[in-house]
C-alpha positions as CSV (number, residue, x, y, z in Angstrom):
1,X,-227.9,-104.1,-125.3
2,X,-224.1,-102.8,-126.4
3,X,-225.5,-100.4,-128.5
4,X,-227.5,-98.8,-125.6
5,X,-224.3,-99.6,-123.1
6,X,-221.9,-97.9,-125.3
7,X,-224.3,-95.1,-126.1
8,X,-224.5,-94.6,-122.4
9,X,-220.8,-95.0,-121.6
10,X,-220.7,-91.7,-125.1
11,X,-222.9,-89.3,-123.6
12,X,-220.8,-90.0,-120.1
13,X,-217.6,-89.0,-121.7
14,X,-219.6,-86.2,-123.4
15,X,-220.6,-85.0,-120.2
16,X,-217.3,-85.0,-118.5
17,X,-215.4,-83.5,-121.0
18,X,-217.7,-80.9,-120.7
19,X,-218.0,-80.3,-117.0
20,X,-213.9,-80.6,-117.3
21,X,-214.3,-77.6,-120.0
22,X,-216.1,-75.3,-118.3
23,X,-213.9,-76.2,-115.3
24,X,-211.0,-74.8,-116.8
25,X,-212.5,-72.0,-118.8
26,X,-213.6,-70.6,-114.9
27,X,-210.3,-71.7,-113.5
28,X,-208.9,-69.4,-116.6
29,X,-211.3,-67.0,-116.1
30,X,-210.2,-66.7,-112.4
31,X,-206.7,-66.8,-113.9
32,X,-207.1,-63.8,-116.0
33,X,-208.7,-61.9,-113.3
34,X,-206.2,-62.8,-110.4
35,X,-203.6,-61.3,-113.0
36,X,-205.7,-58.1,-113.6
37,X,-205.7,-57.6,-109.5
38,X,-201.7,-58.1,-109.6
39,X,-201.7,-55.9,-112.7
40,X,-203.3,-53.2,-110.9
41,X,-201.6,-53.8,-107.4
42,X,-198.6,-53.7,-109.7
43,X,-199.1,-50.5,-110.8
44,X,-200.7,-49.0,-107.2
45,X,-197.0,-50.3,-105.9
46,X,-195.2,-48.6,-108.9
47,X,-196.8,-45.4,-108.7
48,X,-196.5,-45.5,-104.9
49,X,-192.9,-46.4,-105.1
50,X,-192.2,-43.6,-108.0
51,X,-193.8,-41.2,-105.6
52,X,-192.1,-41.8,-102.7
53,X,-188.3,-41.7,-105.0
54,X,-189.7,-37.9,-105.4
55,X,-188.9,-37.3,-102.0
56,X,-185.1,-38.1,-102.9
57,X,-185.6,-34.5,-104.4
58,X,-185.6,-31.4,-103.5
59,X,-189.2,-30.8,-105.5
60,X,-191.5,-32.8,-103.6
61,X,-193.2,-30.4,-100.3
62,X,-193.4,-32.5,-97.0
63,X,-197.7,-32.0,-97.3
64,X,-197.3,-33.9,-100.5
65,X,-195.3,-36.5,-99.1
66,X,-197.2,-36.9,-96.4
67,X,-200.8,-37.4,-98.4
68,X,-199.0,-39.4,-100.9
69,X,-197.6,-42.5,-98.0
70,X,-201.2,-42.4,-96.3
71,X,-203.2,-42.4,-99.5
72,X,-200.8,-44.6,-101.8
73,X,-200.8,-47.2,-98.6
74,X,-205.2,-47.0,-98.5
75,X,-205.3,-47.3,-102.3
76,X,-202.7,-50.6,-102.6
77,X,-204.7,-52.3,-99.3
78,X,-207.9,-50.9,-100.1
79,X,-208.3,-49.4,-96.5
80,X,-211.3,-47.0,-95.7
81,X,-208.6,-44.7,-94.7
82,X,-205.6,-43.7,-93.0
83,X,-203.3,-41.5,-90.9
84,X,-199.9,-40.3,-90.5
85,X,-198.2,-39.0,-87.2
86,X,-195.3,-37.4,-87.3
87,X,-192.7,-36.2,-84.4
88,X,-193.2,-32.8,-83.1
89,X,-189.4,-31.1,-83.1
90,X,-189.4,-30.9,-79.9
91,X,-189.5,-34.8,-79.6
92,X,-192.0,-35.4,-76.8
93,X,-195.4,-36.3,-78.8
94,X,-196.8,-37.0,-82.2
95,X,-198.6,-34.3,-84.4
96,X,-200.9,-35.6,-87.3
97,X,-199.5,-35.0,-90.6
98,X,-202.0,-36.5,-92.4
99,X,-205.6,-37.6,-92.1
100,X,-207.2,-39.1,-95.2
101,X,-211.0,-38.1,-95.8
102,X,-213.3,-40.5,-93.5
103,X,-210.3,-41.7,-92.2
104,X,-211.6,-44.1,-88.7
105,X,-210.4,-42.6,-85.3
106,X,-207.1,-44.1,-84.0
107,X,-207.2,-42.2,-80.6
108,X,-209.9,-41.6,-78.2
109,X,-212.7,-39.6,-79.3
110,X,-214.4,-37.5,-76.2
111,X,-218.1,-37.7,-75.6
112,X,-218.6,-33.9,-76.0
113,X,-217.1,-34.3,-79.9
114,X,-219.0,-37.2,-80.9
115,X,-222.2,-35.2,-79.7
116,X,-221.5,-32.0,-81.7
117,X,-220.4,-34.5,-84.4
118,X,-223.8,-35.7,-85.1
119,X,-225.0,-32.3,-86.1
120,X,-221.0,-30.6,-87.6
121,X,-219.4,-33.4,-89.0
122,X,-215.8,-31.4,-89.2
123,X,-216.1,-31.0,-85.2
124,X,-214.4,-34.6,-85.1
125,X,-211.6,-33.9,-88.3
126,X,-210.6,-30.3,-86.2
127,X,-210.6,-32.4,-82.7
128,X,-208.3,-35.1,-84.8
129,X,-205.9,-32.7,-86.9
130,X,-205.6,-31.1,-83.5
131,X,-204.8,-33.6,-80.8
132,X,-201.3,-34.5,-80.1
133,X,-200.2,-37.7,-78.9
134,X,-197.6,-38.5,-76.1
135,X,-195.7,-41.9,-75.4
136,X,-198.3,-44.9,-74.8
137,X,-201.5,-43.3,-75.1
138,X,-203.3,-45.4,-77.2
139,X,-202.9,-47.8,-80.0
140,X,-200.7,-45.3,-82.2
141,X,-198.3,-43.9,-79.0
142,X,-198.1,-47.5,-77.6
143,X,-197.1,-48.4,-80.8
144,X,-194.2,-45.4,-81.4
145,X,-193.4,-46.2,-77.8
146,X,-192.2,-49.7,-78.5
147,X,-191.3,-49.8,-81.8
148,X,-193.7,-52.8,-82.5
149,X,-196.2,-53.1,-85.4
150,X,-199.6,-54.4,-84.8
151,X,-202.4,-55.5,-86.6
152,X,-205.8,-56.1,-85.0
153,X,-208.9,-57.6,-86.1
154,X,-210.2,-57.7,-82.4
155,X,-210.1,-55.1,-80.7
156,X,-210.3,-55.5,-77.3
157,X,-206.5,-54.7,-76.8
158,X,-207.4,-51.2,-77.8
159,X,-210.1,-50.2,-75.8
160,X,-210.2,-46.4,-76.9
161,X,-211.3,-47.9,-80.3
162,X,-213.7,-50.4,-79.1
163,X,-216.2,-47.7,-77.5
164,X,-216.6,-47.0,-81.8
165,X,-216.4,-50.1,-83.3
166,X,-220.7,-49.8,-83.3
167,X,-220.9,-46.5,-85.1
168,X,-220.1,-46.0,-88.7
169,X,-217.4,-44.1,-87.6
170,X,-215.5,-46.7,-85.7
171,X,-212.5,-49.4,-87.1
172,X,-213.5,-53.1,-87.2
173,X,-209.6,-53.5,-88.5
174,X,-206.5,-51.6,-87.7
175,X,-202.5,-51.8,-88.4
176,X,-200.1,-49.7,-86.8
177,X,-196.7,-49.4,-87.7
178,X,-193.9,-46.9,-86.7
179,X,-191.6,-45.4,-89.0
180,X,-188.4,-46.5,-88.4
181,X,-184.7,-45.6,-90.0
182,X,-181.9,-46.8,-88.4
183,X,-182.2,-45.3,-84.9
184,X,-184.6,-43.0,-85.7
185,X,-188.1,-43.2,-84.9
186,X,-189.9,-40.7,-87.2
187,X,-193.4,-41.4,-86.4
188,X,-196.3,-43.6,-87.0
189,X,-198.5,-45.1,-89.8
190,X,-202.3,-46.3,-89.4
191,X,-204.3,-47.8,-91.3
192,X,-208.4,-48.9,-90.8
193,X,-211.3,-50.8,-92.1
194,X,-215.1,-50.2,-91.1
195,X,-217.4,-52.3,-90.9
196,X,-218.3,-52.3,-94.3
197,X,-214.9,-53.2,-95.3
198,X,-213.3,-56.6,-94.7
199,X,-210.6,-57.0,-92.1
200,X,-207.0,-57.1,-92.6
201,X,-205.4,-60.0,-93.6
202,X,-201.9,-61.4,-92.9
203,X,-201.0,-60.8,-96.5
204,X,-202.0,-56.9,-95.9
205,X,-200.3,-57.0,-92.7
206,X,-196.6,-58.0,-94.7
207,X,-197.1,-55.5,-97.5
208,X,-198.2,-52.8,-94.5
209,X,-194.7,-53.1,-93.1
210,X,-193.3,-53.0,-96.6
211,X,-195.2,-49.7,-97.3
212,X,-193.7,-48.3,-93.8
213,X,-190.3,-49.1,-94.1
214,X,-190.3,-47.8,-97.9
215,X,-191.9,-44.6,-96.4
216,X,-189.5,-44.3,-93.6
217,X,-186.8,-44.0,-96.2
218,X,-188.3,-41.4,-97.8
219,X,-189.7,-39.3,-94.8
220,X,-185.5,-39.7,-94.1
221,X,-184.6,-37.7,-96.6
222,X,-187.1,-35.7,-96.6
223,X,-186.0,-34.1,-93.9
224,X,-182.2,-34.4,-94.4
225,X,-183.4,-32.3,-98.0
226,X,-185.1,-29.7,-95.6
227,X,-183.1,-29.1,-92.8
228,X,-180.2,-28.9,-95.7
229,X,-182.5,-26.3,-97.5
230,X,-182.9,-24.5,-93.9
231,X,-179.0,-24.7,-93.3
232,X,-178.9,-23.0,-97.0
233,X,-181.4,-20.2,-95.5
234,X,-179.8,-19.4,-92.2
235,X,-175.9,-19.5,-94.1
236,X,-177.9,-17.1,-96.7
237,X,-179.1,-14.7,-93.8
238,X,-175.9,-14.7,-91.4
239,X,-173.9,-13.9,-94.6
240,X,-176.3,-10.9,-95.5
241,X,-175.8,-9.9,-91.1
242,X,-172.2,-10.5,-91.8
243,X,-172.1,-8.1,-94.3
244,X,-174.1,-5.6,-92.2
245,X,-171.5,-6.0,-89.8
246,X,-168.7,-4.4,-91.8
247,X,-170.9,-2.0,-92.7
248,X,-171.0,-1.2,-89.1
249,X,-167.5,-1.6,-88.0
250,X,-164.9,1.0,-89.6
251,X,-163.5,0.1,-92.9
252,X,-160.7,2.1,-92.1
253,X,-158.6,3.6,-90.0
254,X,-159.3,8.4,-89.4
255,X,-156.4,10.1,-90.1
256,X,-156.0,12.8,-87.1
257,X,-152.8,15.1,-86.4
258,X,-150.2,13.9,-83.6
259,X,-151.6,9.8,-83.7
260,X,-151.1,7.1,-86.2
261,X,-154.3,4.5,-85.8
262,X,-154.5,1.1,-87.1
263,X,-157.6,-1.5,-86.3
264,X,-158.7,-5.0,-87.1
265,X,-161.6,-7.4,-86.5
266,X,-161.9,-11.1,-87.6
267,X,-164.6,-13.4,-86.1
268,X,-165.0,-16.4,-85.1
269,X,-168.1,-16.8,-86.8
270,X,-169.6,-15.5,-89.5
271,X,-170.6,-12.8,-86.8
272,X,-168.8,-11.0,-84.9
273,X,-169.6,-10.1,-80.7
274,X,-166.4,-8.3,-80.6
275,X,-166.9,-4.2,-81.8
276,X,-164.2,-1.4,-82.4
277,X,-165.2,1.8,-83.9
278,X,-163.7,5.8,-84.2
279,X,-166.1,8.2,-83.2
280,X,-165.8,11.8,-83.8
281,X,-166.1,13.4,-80.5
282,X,-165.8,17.4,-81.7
283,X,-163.2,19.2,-84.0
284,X,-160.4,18.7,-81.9
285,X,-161.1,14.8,-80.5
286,X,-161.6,11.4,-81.5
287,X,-162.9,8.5,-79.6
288,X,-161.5,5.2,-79.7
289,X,-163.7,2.1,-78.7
290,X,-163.4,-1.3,-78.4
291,X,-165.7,-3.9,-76.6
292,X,-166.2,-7.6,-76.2
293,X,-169.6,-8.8,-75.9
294,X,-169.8,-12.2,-73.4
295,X,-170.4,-15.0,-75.8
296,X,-170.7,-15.7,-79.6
297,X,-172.4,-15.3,-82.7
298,X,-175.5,-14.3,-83.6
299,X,-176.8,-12.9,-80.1
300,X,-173.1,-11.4,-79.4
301,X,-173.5,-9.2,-82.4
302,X,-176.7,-8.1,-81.5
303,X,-175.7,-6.5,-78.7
304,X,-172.5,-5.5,-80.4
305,X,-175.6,-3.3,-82.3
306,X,-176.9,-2.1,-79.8
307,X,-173.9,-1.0,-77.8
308,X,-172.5,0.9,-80.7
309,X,-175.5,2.3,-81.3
310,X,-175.7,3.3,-77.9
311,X,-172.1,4.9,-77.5
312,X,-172.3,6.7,-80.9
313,X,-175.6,8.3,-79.4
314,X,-173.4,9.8,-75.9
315,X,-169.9,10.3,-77.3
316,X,-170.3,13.6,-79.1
317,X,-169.6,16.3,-77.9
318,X,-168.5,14.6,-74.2
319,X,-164.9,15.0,-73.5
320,X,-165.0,12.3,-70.6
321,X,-164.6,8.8,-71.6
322,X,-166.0,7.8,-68.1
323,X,-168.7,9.7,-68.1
324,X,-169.9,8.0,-71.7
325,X,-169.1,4.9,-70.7
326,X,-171.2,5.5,-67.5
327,X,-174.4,6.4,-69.5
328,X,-174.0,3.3,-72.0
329,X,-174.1,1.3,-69.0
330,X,-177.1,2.9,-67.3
331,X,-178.9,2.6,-71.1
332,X,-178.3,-1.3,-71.8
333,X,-178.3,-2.4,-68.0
334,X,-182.5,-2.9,-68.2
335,X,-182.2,-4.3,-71.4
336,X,-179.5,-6.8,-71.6
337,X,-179.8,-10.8,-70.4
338,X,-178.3,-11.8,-66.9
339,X,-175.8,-14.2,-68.4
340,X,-174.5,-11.3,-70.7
341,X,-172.2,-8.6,-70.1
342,X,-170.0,-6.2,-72.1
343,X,-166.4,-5.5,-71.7
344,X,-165.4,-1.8,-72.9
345,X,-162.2,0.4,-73.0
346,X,-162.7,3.7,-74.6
347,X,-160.5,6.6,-75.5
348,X,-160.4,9.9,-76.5
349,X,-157.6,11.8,-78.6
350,X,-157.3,15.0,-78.3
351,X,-154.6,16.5,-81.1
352,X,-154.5,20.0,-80.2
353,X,-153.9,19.5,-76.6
354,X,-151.6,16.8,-77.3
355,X,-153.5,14.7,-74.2
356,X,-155.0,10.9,-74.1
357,X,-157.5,10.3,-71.8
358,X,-159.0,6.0,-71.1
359,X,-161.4,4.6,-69.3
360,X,-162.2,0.9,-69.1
361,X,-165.0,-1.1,-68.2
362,X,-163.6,-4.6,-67.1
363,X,-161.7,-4.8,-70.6
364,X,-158.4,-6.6,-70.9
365,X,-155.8,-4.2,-69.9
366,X,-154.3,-2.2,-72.8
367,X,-150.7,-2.4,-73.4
368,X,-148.1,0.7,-73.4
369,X,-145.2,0.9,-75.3
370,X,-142.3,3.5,-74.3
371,X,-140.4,3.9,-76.3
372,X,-137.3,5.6,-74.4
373,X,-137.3,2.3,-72.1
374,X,-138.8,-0.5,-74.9
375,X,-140.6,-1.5,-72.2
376,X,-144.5,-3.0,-72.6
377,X,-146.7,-2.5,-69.7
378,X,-150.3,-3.0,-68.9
379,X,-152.7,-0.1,-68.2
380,X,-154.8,-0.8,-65.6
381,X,-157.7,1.7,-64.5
382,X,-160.5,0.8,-62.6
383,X,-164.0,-0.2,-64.0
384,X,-166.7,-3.1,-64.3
385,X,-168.2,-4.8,-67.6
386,X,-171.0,-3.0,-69.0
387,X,-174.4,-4.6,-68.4
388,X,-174.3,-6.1,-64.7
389,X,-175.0,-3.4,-62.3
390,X,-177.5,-0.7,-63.1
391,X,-174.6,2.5,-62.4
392,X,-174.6,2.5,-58.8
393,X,-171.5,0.9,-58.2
394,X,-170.7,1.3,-61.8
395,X,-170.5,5.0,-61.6
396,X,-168.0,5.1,-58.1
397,X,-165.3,3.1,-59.8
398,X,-165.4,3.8,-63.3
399,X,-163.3,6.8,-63.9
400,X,-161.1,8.8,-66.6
401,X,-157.2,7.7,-66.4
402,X,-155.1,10.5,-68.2
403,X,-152.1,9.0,-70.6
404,X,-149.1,10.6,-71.0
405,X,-147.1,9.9,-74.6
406,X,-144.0,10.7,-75.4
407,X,-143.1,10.4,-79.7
408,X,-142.9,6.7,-80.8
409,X,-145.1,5.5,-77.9
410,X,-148.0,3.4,-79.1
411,X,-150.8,1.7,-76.8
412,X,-152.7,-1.5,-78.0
413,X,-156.0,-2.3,-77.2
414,X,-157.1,-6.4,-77.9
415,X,-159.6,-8.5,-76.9
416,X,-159.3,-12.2,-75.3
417,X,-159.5,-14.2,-78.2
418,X,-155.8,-12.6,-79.0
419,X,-154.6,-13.9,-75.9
420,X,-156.9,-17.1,-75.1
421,X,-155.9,-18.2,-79.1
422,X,-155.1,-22.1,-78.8
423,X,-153.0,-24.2,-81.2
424,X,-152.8,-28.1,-81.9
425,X,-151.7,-29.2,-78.5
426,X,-154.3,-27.0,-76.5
427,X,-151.5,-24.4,-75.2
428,X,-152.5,-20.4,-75.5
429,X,-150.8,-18.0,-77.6
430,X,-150.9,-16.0,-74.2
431,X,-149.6,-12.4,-72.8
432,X,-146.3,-13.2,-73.1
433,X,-145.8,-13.5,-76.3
434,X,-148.0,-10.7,-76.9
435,X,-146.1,-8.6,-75.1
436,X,-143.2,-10.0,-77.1
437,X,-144.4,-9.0,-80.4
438,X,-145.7,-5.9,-79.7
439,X,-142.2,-5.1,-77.9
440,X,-140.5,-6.1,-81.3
441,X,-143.4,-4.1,-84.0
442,X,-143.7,-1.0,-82.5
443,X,-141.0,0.7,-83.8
444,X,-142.2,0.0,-87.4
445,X,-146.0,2.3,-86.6
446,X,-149.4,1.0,-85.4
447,X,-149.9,-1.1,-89.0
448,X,-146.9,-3.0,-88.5
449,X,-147.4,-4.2,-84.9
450,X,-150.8,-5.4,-86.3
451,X,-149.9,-7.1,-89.2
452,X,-147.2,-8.7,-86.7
453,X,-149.3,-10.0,-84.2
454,X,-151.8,-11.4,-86.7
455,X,-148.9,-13.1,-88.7
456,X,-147.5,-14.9,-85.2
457,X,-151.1,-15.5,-84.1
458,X,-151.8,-17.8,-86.7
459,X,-148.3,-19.3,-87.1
460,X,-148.9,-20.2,-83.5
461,X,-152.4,-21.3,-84.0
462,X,-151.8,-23.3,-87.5
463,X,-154.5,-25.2,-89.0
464,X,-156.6,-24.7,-85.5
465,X,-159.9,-23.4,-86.1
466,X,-160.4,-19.9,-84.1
467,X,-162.3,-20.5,-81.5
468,X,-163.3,-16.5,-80.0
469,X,-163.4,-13.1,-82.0
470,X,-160.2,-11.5,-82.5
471,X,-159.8,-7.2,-82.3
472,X,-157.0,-5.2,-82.2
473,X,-156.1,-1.1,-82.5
474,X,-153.1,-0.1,-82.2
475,X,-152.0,4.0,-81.3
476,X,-149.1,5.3,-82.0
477,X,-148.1,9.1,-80.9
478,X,-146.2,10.9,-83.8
């Protein structure tokens, strides 16, 4: 009986220890392929991650970026597909950036596309990589509109999905996520499952919004790198138009019997909508221009162009400053914006006749030194700006006013950012001490009352930044 008893209670033990073996060899089995899943979500997160610390370069393009956060993010949850949306620059909707290959609709799909669907597949990826979403339509601007991430597994709180959930094009499972850095609000991430793919889990839903805020980042400086790179472009391109600019302005003063000439332009910018320029009229005159076109930068020295363009085209050969004046007007008036106007003063020298003969168009007043009294007085002719009126009224009060020099007299013509300069407590360099300085330069010639006024404009101004164009010509009669 023992025998049999303790036989029994052997092959018991026998048993057990081998269930309890073959236990643990699947446990360890399990074991060994739980770590080869980690392994390879290891590495899916560590090539994802080293992709997206490309974008902290200046080599990666935004395309590349783009496919790389969508498809990185389908390949490390194992989603049927995904899609990026990305803020238009103009801020009011979302553009797709990216749309992976049989990537589920996450917006409503018309009936008309899903019928030519059936027979052109691409009808649908055109209608998608096309639409543009605004604030709260759908699941993805609902989502950008509040700032919330979702995940669904039903989805009967986004009915524009529901309507596909049938069809083997529809999402069974969907997470949403904006992409958010700091205050800014770049766009969203979607991600869906079909039906032969198995919803989203919570797990999925925690690494989702890892994934997002990772490629948040990196969309961030993806774009700082870019606009930097545009900033780069544009500096490139206004120095090469700043450069055109003294080609177009003179380099240097004409030398012509009887008058001693001396000009200077410094902008604001790196472009100038102030313009002087000494045209040769005929053998015995010169023209003397200067003009300030209403605003700045880039769009001021268009104009500047033109208007030189313009005047060099009428001046030679007309011996009445009023009467060019009077045809630049008539040319740029159909042309020119409404909020933009032109300021002129032109004059012509004539050395044989010994004469000086100005007309302004709504130009700061030029400034006359006599020299017999030391006294500084404004010029002040009548005329309008350039630009505003097509020559009707133009034409009646725009007319030629004749100078009369005496040796040692000198006349300045400036434009407003001489006079409207501003130092550290907001105070103007002003006529006055314009006035001042020209009554104590010009003596020396025209070179010296320039050099003058530029050293007391910007011992007045200081370190202040110069806020408008500055041009100045100086004439003195010899």
């Amino acid at each position: 009986m023992w025998p049999i008893i303790l036989l029994g209670l052997l092959i018991a033990c026998l048993a057990g220890w081998l269930f309890t073996w073959q236990q643990l060899r699947n446990r360890i089995r399990q074991l060994e392929r739980s770590k080869e899943e980690i392994q390879i979500e290891e590495t899916l997160v560590f090539d994802f991650l080293h992709g997206l610390g490309e974008a902290f370069t200046e080599t990666i393009r935004a395309a590349d970026l783009h496919r790389l956060i969508v498809e990185g993010a389908a390949r490390i949850l194992d989603a049927h597909g995904g899609a990026l949306y990305m803020m238009e620059r103009a801020g009011g909707k979302l553009a797709p950036a990216y749309i992976s290959k049989g990537c589920p609709p996450f917006i409503e799909v018309p009936a008309d596309v899903l019928q030519k669907t059936a027979t052109t597949p691409s009808a649908l990826e055109s209608y998608l990589r096309l639409h543009t979403i605004p604030p709260g339509e759908g699941i993805v601007g609902r989502v950008w509109q509040t700032r919330e991430p979702v995940c669904l597994t039903d989805l009967a709180n986004a009915p524009e999905l529901a309507a596909l959930r049938s069809t083997s094009l529809g999402a069974t499972s969907v997470m949403v996520t904006p992409l958010l850095y700091g205050k800014q609000n770049m766009g969203v991430l979607a991600l869906g499952n079909g039906p032969m793919s198995a919803p989203f889990t919570q797990s999925d839903f925690v690494v989702f919004k890892s994934i997002a805020e990772q490629s948040a980042f990196a969309l961030y400086n993806a774009i700082i790198y870019s606009e930097a790179n545009e900033k780069k472009r544009l500096d490139h391109d206004l120095e090469i138009a700043r450069d055109i600019q003294r080609i177009l302005l003179p380099s240097e003063a004409p030398v012509i019997e009887g008058f001693e000439i001396s000009g200077i332009n410094i902008p604001a910018r790196h472009v100038s909508g102030d313009y002087f320029d000494y045209i040769k009229v005929d053998d015995e005159r010169l023209g003397v221009a200067i003009a300030d076109v209403s605003g700045k930068g880039v769009p001021a020295s268009i104009i500047m162009a033109i208007c030189r363009s313009v005047l060099r085209s009428q001046a030679t050969g007309n011996p009445s400053p009023a009467d060019v004046l009077q045809k630049v007007n008539r040319q740029i008036y159909p042309d020119i914006k409404e909020d933009m106007f032109i300021s002129m003063a032109y004059v012509i020298l004539d050395h044989a006749r010994n004469t000086m003969v100005l007309s302004r168009a709504g130009h700061d007043a030029p400034l006359l030194y006599q020299r017999a009294s030391e006294t500084v007085t404004p010029v002040k002719p009548p005329g309008m700006v350039v630009g505003i009126d097509s020559g009707s009224v133009f034409d009646r009060i725009t007319g030629d006013f004749a100078l009369s020099l005496e040796r040692d007299d000198c006349l300045l013509l400036y434009t407003d950012g001489v006079t409207e300069a501003l130092d550290a407590n907001g105070d103007e360099f002003g006529f006055d001490r314009m006035v001042q300085c020209v009554r104590a330069s010009a003596p020396s010639g025209a070179p010296a009352m320039i050099t003058r006024l530029i050293d007391e404009l910007r011992n007045f101004v200081g370190a202040q930044p110069q806020n408008d164009d500055i041009t100045l010509i100086a004439i003195r009669k010899t």
